[in-house]
Structure formats: structure tokens, C-alpha cells
N, C-alpha and C positions, 0 to 999 in steps of 0.2 A: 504494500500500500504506500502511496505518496505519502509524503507529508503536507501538501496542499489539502488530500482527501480525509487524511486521518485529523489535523487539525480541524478542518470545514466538519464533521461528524462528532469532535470532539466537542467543538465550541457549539454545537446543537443542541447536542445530547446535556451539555451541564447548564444553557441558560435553561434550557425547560423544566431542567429536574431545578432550578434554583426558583426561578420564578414560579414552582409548581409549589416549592415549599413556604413562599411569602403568601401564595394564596389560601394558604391554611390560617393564616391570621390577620385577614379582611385589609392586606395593602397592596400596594400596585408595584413595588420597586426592589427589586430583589438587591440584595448589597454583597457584600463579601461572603458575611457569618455563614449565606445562605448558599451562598457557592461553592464555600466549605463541606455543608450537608448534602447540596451534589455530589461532592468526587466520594463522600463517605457511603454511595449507595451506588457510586457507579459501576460498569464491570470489567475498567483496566484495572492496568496494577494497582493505579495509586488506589485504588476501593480496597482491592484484596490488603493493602498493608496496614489502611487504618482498621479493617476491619480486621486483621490479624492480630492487631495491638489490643484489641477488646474496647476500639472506639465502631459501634453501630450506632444506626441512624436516633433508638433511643437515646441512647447516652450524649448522642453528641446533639442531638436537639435540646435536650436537661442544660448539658452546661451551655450551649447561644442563650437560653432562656436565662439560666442566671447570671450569664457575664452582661444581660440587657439592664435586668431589675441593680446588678451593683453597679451600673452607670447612673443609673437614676441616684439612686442612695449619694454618690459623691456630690449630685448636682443639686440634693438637699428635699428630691423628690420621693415621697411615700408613697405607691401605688402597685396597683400588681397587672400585671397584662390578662386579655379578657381569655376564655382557656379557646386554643385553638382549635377550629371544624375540623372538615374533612377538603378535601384538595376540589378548589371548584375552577382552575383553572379553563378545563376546557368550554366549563360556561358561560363564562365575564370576558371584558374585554381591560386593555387600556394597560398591561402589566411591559414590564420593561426591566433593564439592567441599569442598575445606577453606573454611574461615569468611572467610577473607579473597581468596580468591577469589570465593567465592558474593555476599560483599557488594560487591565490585570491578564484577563484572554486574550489580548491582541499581544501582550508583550510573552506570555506564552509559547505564539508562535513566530518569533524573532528569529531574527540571523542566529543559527548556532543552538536553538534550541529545538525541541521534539514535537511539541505542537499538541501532546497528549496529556492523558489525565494527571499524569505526572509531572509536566511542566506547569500545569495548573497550580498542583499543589505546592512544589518549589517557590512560587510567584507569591501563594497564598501565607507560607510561613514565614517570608522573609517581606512582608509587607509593611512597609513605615509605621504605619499608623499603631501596632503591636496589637491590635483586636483580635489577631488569629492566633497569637502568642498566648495570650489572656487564656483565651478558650481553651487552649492545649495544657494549660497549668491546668485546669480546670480537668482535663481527662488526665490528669496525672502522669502528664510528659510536658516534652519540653518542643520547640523548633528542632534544636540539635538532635536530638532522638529518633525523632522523626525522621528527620531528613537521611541520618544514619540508617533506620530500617527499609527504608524507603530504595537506599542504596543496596540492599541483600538482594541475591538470586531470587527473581519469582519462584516463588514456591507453587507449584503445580495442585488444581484444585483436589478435598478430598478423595471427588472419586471424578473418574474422564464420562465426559458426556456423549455417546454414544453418536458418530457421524450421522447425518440426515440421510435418511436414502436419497440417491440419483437417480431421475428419470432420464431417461434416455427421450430425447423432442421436449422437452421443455426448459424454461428459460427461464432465473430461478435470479433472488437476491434474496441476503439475509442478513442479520443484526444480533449480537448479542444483547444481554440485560441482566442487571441482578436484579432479584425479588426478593426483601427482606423477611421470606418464609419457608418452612420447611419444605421440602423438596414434597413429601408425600400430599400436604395442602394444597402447595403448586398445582400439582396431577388432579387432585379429586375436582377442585375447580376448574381446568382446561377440561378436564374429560366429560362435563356436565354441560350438557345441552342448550340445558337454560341458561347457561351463562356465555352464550358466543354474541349476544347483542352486546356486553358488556366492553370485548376486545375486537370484536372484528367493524369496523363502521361501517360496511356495505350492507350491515345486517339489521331492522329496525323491531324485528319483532319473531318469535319462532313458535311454532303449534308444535306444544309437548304432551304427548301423551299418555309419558310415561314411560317409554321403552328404555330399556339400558343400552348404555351407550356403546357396540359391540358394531367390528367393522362392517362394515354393509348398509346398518341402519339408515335410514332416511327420514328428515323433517323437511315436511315446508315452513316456510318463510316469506317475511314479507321485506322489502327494501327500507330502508332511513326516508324516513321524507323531510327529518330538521335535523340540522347536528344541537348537538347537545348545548350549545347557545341558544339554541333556539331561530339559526338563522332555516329556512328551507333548502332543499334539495330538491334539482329539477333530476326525475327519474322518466324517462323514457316509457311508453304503457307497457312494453314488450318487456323490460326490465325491474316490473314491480315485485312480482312472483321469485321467490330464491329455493330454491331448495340446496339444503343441509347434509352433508354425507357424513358419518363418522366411517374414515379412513384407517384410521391406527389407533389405539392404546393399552398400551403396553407398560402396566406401572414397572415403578415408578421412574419410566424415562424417558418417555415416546409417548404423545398423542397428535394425529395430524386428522383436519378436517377440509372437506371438499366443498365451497360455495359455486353453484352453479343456476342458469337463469333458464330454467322449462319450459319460455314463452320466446325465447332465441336461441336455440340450440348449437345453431353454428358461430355464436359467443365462448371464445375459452373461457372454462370454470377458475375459479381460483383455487390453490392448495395452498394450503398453511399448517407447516409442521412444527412443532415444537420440540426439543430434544433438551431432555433437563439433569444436571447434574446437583448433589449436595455439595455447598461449600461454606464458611464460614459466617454464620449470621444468617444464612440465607440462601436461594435457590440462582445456580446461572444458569442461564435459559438461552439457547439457540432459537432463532424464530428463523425459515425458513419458508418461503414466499415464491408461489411459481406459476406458468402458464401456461399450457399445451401451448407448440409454436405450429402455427399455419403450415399446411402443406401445398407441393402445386407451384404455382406462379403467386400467391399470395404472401407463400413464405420466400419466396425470393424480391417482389417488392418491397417487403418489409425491413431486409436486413440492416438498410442503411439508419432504421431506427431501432435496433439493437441495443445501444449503449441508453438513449434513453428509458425503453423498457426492464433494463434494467437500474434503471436509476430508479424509476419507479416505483420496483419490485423493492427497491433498497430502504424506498419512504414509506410501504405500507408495512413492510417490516420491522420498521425503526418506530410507527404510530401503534403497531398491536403490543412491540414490546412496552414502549409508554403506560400505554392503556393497563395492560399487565399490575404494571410496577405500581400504579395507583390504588388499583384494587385491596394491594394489602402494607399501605401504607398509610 
């Protein structure tokens, strides 16, 4: 992977997970502390080292919360912050990076530096202002420590997460994600029927009958007609109707499912696999994203759009891991 790509992915993945964490507590501006709580949940190295140290996304949300409340206390103020919701991110609008966070990211990916979640964190501990410093006394380390562990051989996760299967014709992108849940939770919720409105957006509604979820199964489904803002979606008549495949599952490490449109048949379905291992704190998760590729003269018109169907494949993969991550956060 470039370093253009891997920064551009990295600097994605941590404003949303920061901005995702300021919308648990009714503001618009995500700042440092909260970019912090990103790389703490993300699934480079730098995630696996703080979470190695025994800093997870609880412990390190506790102490941003109380290095907030002893700022207050020096500036003579008594108050307590209101207790935080649940992540409404994808419903509101108007949220953003403060200045010195947005520029911390950019200098990330500097001459000479990696561009990943580790040059993040480097930026984050050694930051003027000592906020990130504070915090780290607060999980019972230091910058130095840090940066020391930080510099060890990645340690290779508990257990390896089983490759995605390959199709052979189809054209595939994918994304990793940590989920700060156990691996077996992970599964029981991906493998649950009812729950695929919840990660897949193409999906707005699913007729459950009750079947267990065993490959072959089939639901119908109906399409999103608003995202979850509440703004509309224009859906096609042909493309209202979805039907549901369960394709795979395989506890606890394999579940894949097939969205397909029974009102346009000669539409590629969608596959999305997931392939989950246990690791510290929490579950890492492969998302895996594909499409049957046209045959004929279709598939040869098309090639020259290639790189973008897979870029595509790489953003619905990168929105289900999201989606994912929120669920049990």
C-alpha cells in the first residue's frame, strides 16, 4: 500500500471514529483527547499497543473524562458533565475537526513520516499543549513508555483470522476494524438476520420469520428509503425489493451474506463476508465486499472502471465496518 492510500484511509478512519466519539456528548468539534480515543479503538498497530498496555476504549474514555472535570476545578469551576448517549453521529449534521487536531493529521503525514495510526499517535504524545500527556499519567504511563512500547515488534493477534474465501469472477474490496467485543458476541450479532439493517445500508427493512440463520436461507427485504439522518433515498421501482441470502456461518469466525434485487436480476448481488478473529479488548474483523463481474462485451466495456469499483467496494466496506464498530460501542 502507498503511503498516499494508507494515510488518505488513515486520516478517515480516525476523524470519524473521533468525531463519532464527540457525538456521544451532544458537541460538534472533535479535538485531540478525542483522536486519542480513535487510534485507542482503531485496528493498526498503534490500537493493538494501547490496547496491549491495558488502555481500552473504557479506561481511556474515564480518564479524557476526568482530565476534563480537573481542568474545570483549576479554573475555579464546580460542575460535572451531562452522562454521555449513544453515538448519533450518522444522524446530525454540522460535526468537524478542531484546527489543531486536523493539523496534528496532516503533520502525521509529513516528509519522513508513515502516515498511519502510529504516526498519529507519535504527533499525539508529543503535542505542546501536554493534554495527551495528562491523560497518559492518568492510565498510569507516561509519553516515554509509550512511545517505547509502541516501538516493540507487533505482536501478532491472539488467534489469525481465517482468509476470506476467493471467488473466482468477482471483484472484491475490503477493510479491516476493531470491535471492542468479544469475538463470540461479534458472530451471534453478524449471524442474526434481524440485525443486517443495522450494518448493511442498502438494506431498510427485513421479513423475519424466524428461520435460523443456516446457509441457503433466504429473506426478503425491503430497500433504505432515508439514511438514518433522515435525509431520502431515491431507489429505482425495480430496486425496492432485496432479498437476503445467508451464505456462511461458521462460528466463531466466518459469517458472509448475499444482498440481491429479484425485481432486476441481471443486477450483481452484493457479498459481504466477514472473517473475525479474538484479540485484545476486543474482536478484529475483516469485512470483505464483492460483485459478480459482467461477462461478454459488458465485462470488457467495463474494465476501464475497474479501479473505481473497487474503490467503491473499499467504501462500503470501510461504512459496514463503521456501522459495526458503533453497535457495540
Amino acid at each position: 500500500m502507498s503511503k498516499f492510500v494508507r494515510f488518505a484511509r488513515t486520516s478517515r478512519s480516525l476523524s470519524l471514529a473521533a468525531m463519532e466519539e464527540v457525538s456521544r456528548l451532544g458537541l460538534r468539534e472533535a479535538d485531540i483527547e478525542h483522536l486519542f480515543l480513535a487510534v485507542v479503538i482503531n485496528e493498526q498497530s498503534a490500537g493493538r499497543s494501547l490496547r496491549s498496555m491495558g488502555i481500552d476504549l473504557d479506561v481511556a474514555r474515564r480518564a479524557v473524562e476526568e482530565q476534563h472535570e480537573a481542568q474545570l476545578v483549576t479554573l475555579g469551576i464546580d460542575t460535572t458533565f451531562p452522562e454521555p448517549g449513544r453515538i448519533v453521529l450518522h444522524e446530525t449534521h454540522g460535526y468537524q475537526l478542531s484546527k489543531r487536531a486536523s493539523d496534528l493529521i496532516a503533520r502525521s503525514g509529513g516528509r519522513g513520516k508513515q502516515g498511519d495510526a502510529a504516526a498519529v499517535l507519535r504527533e499525539l504524545v508529543q503535542e505542546p499543549s501536554g493534554l495527551i500527556a495528562s491523560i497518559l499519567h492518568r492510565l498510569d504511563t507516561t509519553p516515554d513508555a509509550l512511545l517505547e512500547h509502541l516501538d516493540l515488534p507487533d505482536a501478532p493477534s491472539e488467534e489469525s483470522a481465517p482468509a476470506g474465501a476467493k471467488v473466482k469472477g468477482r471483484v472484491s474490496g475490503s477493510s479491516d476494524s476493531f470491535v471492542p467485543a468479544p469475538v463470540e458476541q461479534v458472530w451471534e450479532f453478524l449471524a442474526d438476520p434481524t440485525h443486517v439493517p443495522e450494518w448493511e445500508i442498502g438494506v431498510g427493512s427485513i421479513d423475519h420469520s424466524g428461520q435460523d440463520a443456516t446457509p441457503g436461507t433466504v429473506w426478503q427485504g425491503q430497500a433504505r428509503t432515508h439514511l438514518p439522518d433522515g435525509k431520502p433515498l431515491k431507489v429505482k421501482p425495480n430496486f425496492h425489493r432485496r432479498s437476503i441470502e445467508a451464505v456462511a456461518a461458521d462460528r466463531p469466525n466466518r459469517v458472509a451474506w448475499r444482498v440481491a434485487y429479484p425485481d432486476s436480476p441481471q443486477s450483481p448481488g452484493l457479498l459481504t463476508e466477514f472473517t473475525l478473529a479474538g484479540t485484545t479488548s476486543g474482536t478484529q474483523v475483516t469485512i470483505t465486499t464483492s460483485w459478480l463481474r459482467r461477462r461478454g462485451w459488458r465485462g470488457v466495456v467495463g474494465l476501464p472502471l475497474f479501479p473505481v469499483r473497487k474503490f467503491l467496494l473499499w467504501i462500503t466496506a470501510f461504512q459496514t465496518g463503521s456501522a459495526l464498530g458503533r453497535v457495540f460501542r
